[in-house]
Backbone bond lengths (Angstrom), bond angles and torsions (degrees), N, CA, C in turn:
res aa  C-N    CA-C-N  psi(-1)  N-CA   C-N-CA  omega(-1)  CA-C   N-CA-C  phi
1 X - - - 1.465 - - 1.514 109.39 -
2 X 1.511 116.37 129.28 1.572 106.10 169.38 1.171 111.64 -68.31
3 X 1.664 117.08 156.61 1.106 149.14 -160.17 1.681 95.72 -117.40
4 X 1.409 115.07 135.39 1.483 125.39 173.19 1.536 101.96 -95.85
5 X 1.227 105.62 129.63 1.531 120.92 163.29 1.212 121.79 -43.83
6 X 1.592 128.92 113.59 1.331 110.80 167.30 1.684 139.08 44.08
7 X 2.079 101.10 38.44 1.351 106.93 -164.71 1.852 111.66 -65.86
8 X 1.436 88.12 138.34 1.065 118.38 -175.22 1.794 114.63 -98.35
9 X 1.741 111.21 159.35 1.756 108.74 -179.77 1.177 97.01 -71.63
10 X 1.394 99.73 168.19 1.189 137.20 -177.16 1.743 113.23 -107.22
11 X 1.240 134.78 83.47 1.345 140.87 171.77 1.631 139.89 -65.73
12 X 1.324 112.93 68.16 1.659 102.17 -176.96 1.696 110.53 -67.26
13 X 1.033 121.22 109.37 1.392 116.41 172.03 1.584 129.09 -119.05
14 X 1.576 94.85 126.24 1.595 114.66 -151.83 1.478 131.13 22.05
15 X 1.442 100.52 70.80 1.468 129.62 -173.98 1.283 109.40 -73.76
16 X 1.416 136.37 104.16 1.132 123.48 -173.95 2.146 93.51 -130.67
17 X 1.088 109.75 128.05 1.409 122.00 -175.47 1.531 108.29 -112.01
18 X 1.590 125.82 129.61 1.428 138.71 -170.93 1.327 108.04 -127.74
19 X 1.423 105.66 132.78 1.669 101.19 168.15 2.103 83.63 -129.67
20 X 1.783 94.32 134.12 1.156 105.08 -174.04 1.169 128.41 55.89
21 X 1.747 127.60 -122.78 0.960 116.06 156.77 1.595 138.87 -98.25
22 X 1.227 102.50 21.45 1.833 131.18 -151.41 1.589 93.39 -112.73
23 X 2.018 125.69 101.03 1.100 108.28 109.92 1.398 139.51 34.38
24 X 1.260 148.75 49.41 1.547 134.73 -176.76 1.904 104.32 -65.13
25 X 0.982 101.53 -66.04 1.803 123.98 -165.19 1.786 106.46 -146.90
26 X 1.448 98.31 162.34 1.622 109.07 169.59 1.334 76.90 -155.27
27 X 1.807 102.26 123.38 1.300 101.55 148.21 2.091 120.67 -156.80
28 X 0.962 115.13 172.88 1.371 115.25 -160.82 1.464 107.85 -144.74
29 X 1.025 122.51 121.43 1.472 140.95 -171.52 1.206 143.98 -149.03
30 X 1.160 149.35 141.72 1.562 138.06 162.17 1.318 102.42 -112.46
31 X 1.337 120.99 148.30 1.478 129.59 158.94 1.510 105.67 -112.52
32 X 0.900 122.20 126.15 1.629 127.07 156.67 1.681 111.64 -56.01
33 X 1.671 110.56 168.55 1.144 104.98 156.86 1.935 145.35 -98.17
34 X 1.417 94.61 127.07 1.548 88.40 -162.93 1.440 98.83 127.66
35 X 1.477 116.92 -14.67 1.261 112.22 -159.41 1.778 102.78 -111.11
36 X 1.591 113.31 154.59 1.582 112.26 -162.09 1.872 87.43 -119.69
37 X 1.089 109.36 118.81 1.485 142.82 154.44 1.247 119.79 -89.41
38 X 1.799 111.79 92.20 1.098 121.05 161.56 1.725 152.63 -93.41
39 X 1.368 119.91 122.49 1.382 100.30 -164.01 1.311 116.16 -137.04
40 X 1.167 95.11 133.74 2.178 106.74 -137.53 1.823 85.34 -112.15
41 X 1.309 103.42 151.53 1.102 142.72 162.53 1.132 150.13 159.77
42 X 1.833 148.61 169.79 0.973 122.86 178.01 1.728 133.66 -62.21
43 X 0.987 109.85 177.01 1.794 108.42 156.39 1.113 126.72 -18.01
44 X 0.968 131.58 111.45 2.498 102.38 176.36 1.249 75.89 97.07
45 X 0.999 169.77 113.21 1.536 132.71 84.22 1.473 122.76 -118.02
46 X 1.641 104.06 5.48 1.092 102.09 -161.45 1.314 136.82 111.49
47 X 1.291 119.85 -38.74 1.699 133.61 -163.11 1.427 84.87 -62.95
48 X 1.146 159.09 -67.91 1.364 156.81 -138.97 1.479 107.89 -79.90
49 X 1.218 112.65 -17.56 1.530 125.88 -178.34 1.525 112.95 -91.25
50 X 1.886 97.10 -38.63 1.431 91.14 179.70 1.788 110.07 -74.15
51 X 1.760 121.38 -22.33 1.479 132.62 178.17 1.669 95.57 -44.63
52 X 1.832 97.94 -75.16 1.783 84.23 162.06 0.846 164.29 11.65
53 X 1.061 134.26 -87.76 1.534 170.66 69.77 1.661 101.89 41.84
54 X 1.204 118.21 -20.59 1.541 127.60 -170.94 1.298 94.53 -106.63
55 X 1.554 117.64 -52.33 1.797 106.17 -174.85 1.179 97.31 -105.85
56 X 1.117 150.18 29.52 1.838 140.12 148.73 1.397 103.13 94.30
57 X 1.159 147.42 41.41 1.048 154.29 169.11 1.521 124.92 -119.14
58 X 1.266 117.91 9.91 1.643 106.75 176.21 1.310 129.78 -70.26
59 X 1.150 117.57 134.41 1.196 118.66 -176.06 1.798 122.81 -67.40
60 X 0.941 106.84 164.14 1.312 101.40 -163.91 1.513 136.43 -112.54
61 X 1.819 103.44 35.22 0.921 145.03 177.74 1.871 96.06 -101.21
62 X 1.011 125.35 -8.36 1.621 140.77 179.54 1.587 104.82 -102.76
63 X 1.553 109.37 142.13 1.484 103.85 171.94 1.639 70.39 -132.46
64 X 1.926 89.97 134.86 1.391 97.44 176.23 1.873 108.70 -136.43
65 X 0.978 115.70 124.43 1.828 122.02 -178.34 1.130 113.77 -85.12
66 X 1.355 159.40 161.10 1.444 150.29 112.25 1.342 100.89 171.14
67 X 1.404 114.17 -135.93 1.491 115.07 164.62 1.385 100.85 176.33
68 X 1.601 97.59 161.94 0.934 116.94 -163.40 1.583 119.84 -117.99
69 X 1.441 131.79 133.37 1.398 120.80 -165.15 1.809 113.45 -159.41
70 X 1.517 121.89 119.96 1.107 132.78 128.45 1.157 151.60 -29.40
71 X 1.273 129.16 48.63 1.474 133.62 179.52 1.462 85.83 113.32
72 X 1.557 123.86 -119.18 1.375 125.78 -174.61 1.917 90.01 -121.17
73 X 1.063 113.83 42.19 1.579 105.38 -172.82 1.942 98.94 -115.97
74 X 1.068 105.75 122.78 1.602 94.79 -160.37 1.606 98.91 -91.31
75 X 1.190 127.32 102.26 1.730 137.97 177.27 1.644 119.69 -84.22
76 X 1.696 111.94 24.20 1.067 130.90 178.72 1.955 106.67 -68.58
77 X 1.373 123.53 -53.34 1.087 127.80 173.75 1.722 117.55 -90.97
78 X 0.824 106.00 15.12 1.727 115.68 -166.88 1.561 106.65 -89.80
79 X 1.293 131.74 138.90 1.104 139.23 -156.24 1.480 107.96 -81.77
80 X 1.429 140.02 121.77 1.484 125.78 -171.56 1.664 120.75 -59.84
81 X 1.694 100.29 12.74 1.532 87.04 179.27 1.751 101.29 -110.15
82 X 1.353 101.06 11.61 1.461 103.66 -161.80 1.815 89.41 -116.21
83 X 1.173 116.45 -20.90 1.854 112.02 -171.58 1.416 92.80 -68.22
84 X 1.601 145.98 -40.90 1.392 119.64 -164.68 1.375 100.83 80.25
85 X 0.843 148.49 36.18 1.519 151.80 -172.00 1.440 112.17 -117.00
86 X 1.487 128.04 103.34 1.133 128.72 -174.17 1.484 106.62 -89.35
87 X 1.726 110.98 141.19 1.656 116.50 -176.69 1.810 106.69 -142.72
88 X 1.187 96.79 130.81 1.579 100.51 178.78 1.812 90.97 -121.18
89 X 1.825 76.41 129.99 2.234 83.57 -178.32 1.607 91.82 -96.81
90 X 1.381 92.70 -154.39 1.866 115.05 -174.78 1.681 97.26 -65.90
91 X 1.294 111.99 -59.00 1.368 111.05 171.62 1.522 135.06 -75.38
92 X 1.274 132.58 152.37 1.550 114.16 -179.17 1.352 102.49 -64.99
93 X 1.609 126.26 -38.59 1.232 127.22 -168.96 2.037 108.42 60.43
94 X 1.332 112.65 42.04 1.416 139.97 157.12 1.807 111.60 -48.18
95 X 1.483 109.71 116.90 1.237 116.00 -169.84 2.000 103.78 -79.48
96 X 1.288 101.92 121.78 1.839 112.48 -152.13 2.005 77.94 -71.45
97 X 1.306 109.66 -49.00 1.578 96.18 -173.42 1.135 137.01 -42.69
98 X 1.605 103.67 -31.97 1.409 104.56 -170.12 1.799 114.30 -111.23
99 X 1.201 141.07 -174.58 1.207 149.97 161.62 1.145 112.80 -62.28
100 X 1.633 111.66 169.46 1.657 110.12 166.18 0.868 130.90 -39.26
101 X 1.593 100.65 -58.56 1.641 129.48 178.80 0.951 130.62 -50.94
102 X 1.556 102.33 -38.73 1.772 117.09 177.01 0.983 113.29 -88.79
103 X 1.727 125.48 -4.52 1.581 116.22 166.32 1.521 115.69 -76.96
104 X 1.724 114.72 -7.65 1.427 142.44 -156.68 1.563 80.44 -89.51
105 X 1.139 104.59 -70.90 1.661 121.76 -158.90 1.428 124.20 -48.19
106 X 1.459 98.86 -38.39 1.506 121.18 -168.96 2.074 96.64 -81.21
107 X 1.250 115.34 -9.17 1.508 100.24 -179.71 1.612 103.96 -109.41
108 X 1.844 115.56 -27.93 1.331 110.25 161.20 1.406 123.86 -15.63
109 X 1.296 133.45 149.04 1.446 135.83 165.33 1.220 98.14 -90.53
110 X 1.358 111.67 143.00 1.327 154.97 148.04 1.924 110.41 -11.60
111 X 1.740 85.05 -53.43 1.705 95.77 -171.67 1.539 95.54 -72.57
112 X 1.195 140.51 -15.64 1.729 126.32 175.35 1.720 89.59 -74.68
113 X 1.396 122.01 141.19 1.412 129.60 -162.60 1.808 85.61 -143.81
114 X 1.507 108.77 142.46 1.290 144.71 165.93 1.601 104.99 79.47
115 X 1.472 105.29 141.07 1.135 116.04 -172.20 1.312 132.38 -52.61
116 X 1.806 103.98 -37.10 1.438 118.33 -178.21 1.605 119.46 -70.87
117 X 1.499 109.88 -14.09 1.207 139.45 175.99 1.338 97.92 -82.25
118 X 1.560 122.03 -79.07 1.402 105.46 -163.11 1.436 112.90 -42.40
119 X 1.377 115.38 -35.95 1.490 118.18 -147.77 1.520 101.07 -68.40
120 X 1.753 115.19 -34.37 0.962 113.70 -144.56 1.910 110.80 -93.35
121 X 1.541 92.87 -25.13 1.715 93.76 161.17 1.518 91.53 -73.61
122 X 1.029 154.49 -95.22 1.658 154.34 -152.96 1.334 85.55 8.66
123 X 1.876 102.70 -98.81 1.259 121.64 -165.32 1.740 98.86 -45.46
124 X 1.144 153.10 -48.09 1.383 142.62 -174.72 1.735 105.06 -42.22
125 X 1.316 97.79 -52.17 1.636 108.14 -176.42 1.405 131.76 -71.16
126 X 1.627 105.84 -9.18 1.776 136.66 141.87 0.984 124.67 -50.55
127 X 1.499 110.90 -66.76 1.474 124.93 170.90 1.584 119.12 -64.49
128 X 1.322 129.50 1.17 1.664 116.18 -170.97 1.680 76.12 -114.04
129 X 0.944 150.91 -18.01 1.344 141.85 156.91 1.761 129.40 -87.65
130 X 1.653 100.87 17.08 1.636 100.22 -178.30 1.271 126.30 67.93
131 X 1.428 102.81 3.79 1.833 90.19 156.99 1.595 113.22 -124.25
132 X 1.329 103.32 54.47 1.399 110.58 136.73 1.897 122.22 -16.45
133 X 1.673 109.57 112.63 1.292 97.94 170.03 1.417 102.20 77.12
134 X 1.455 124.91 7.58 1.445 104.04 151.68 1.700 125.39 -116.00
135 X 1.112 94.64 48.03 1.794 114.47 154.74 1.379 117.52 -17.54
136 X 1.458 110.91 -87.61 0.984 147.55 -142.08 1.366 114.66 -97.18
137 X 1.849 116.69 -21.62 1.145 107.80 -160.24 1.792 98.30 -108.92
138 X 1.689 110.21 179.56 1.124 119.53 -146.95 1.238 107.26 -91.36
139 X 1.424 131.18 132.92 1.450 129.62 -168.82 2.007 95.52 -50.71
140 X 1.587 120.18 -53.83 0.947 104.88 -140.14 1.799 105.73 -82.70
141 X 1.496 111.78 22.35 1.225 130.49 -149.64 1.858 86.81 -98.33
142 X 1.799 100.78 -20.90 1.787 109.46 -157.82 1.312 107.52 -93.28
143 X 1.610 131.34 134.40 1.038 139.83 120.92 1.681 129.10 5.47
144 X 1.462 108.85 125.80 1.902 102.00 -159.64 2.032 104.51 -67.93
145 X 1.207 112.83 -9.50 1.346 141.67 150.64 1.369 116.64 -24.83
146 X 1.385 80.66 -87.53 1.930 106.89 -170.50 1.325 99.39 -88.43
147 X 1.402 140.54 -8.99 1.646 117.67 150.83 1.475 122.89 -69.63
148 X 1.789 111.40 -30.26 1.242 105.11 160.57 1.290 134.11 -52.99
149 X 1.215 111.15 -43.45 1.816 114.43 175.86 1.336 111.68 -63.57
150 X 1.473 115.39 -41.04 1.323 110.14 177.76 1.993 124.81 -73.49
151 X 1.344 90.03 -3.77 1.803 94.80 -179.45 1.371 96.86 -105.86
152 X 1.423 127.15 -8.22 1.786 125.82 -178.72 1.610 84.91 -84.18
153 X 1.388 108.39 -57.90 1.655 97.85 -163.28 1.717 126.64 -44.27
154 X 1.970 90.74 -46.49 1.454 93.09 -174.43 1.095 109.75 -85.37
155 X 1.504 142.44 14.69 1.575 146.93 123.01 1.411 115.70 -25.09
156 X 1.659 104.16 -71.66 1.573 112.46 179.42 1.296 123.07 -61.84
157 X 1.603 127.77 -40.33 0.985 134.28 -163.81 1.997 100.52 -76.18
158 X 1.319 102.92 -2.46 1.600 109.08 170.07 1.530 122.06 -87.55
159 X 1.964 107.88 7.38 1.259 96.95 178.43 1.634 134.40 35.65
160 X 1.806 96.57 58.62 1.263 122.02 -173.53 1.647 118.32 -65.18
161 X 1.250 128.91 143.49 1.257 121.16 151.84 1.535 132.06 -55.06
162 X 1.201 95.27 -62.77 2.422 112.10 147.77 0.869 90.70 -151.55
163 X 1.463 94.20 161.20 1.417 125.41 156.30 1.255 138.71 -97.87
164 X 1.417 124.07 166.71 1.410 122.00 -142.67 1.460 91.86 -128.52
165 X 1.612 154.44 102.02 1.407 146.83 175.49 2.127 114.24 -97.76
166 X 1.103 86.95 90.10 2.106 89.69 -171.91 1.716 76.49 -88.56
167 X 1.509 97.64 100.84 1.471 104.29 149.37 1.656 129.21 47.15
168 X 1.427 112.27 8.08 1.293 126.44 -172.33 1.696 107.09 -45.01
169 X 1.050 157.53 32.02 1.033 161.63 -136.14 1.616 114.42 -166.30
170 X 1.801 117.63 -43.19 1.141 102.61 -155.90 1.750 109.40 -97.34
171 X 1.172 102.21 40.19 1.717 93.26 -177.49 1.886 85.87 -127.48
172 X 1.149 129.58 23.83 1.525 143.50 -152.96 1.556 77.71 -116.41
173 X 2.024 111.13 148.13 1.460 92.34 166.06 1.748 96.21 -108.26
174 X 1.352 102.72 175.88 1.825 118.39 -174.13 1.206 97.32 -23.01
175 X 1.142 148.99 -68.24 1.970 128.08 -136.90 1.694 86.29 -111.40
176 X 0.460 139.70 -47.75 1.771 146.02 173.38 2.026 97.64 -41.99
177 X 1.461 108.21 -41.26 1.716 101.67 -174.95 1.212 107.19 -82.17
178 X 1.519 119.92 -11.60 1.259 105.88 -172.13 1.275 112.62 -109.73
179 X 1.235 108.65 0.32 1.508 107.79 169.52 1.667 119.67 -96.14
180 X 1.393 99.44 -32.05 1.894 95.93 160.45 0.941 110.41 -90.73
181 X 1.733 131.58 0.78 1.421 109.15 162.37 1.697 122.69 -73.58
182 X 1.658 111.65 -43.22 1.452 119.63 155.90 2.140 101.29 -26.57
183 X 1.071 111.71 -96.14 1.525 135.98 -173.14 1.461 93.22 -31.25
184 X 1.222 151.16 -67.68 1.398 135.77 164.97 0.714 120.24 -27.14
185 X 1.638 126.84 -70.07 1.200 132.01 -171.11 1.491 125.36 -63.31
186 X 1.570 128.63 -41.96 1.289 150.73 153.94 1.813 104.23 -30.57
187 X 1.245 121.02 -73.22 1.651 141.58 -158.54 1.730 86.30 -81.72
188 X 1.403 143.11 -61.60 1.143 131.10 -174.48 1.477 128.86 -64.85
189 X 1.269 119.63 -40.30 1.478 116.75 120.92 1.320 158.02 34.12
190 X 2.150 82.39 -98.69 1.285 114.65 160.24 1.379 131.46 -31.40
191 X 1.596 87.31 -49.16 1.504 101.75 -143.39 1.580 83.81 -99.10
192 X 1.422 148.06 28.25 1.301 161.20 158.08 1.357 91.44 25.82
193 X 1.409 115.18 80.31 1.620 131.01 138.22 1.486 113.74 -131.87
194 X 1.247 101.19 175.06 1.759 97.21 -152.80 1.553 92.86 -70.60
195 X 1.234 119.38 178.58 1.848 120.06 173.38 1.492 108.46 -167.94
196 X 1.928 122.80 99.97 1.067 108.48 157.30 1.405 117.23 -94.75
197 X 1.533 108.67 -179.43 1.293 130.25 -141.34 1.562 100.39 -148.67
198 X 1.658 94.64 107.26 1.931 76.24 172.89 1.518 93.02 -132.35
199 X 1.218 104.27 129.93 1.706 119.84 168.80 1.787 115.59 -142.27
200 X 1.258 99.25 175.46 1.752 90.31 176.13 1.592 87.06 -106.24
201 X 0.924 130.27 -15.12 1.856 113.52 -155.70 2.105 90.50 -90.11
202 X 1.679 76.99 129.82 1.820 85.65 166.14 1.286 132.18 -68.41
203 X 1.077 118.63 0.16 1.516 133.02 -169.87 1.582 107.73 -99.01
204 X 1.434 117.03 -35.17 0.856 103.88 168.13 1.956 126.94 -79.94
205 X 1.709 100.58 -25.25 1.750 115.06 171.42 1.879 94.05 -46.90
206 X 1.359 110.57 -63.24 1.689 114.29 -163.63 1.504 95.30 -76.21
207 X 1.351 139.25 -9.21 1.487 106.40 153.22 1.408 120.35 -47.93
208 X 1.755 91.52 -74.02 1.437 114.70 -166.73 1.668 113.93 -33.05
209 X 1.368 101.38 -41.51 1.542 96.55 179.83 1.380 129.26 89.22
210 X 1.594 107.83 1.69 1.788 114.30 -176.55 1.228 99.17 -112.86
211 X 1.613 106.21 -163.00 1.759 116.59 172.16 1.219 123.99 -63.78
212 X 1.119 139.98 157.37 1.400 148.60 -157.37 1.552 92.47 -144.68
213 X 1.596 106.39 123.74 0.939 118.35 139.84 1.710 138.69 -129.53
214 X 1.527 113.34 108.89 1.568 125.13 -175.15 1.494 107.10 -54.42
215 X 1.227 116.90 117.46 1.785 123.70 118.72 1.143 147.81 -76.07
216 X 1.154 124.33 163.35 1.422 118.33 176.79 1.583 112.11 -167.69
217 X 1.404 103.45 126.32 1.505 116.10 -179.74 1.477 124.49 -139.81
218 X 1.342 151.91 151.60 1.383 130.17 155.13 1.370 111.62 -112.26
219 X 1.511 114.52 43.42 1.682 116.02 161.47 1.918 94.08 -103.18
220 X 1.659 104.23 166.45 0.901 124.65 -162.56 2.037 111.39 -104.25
221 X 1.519 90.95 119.84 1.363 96.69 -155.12 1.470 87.37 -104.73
């Protein structure tokens, strides 16, 4: 698995997100690295807007203020293909064209050089999640399970700055969430870059194990 250089916090500063004339959230934070930043609320409230707003993607039905920053590097205007910011949504969102491996491969950096190499962390990064020996075979061949592990991996194997978790958990049923919720949390972690977390379910806030911060709205986020 690549290793991030010298990971650095993660800074939301005075983030305040609007749809129309409605307030969504204001909020302000640092996460360290290693550390899980959680931010709970219902439907509508925003939390998915503020995930957004973290990897450069908000839509633009949102007026959003504050900024956003990496170490002292401010990634407020920075293009979301340039933040390095790894995000796992509700779905793995698994590329149907390619193989396991090549969904592995295709997030590898550039700077890992020769094939026998790439291939061979890939499959390494299979095997530390139990699917050993699935190279070759077809995402849509996998279990809603084993696409999760395989969309956490090729997250990590992108040598993220942090990561971004919108609820990756709740389309999982009961004993199935709590076992890739452990394995998320454990491997994301691991890999000590910052990681918020926005869901409404409490089970997943008392996995994670960090600060919690609640919203609450009934406009439509």
């Amino acid at each position: 698995m690549q290793a991030v250089d010298d990971p650095m916090p993660l800074t939301l500063a005075d983030v305040t997100i609007r749809l129309a004339e409605r307030t969504l959230l204001s909020v302000s934070a640092t996460v360290m690295p290693g550390e899980v930043l959680t931010v709970m609320g219902p439907s509508g409230s925003g939390k998915s807007t503020l995930l957004a707003f973290a990897g450069g993607f908000v839509d633009p039905a949102f007026r959003v203020s504050g900024r956003i920053l990496i170490g002292d590097r401010d990634l407020t205007d920075v293009p979301a293909n340039k933040r390095r910011a790894g995000i796992l949504f509700q779905d793995p969102l698994l590329f149907p064209h390619l193989s396991v491996g090549g969904n592995i491969l295709f997030a590898m950096p550039q700077a890992v050089k020769g094939h026998k190499m790439r291939r061979q962390l890939a499959e390494r990064a299979l095997e530390q999640v139990g699917l050993a020996g699935f190279f070759d075979r077809d995402p849509e061949t996998l279990s809603g399970g084993q696409k999760a592990r395989v969309a956490l991996q090729r997250t990590l194997v992108s040598a993220p700055r942090y990561l971004l978790l919108d609820e990756p958990f709740s389309k999982l049923d009961a004993a199935l969430r709590q076992q890739t919720r452990a394995l998320v949390f454990s491997k994301a972690k691991a890999a000590g870059v910052p990681i918020i977390l926005v869901t409404h379910d409490g089970a997943d806030a008392e996995a994670a194990g960090g600060r919690v911060i609640e919203i609450g709205s009934e406009a439509e986020a």
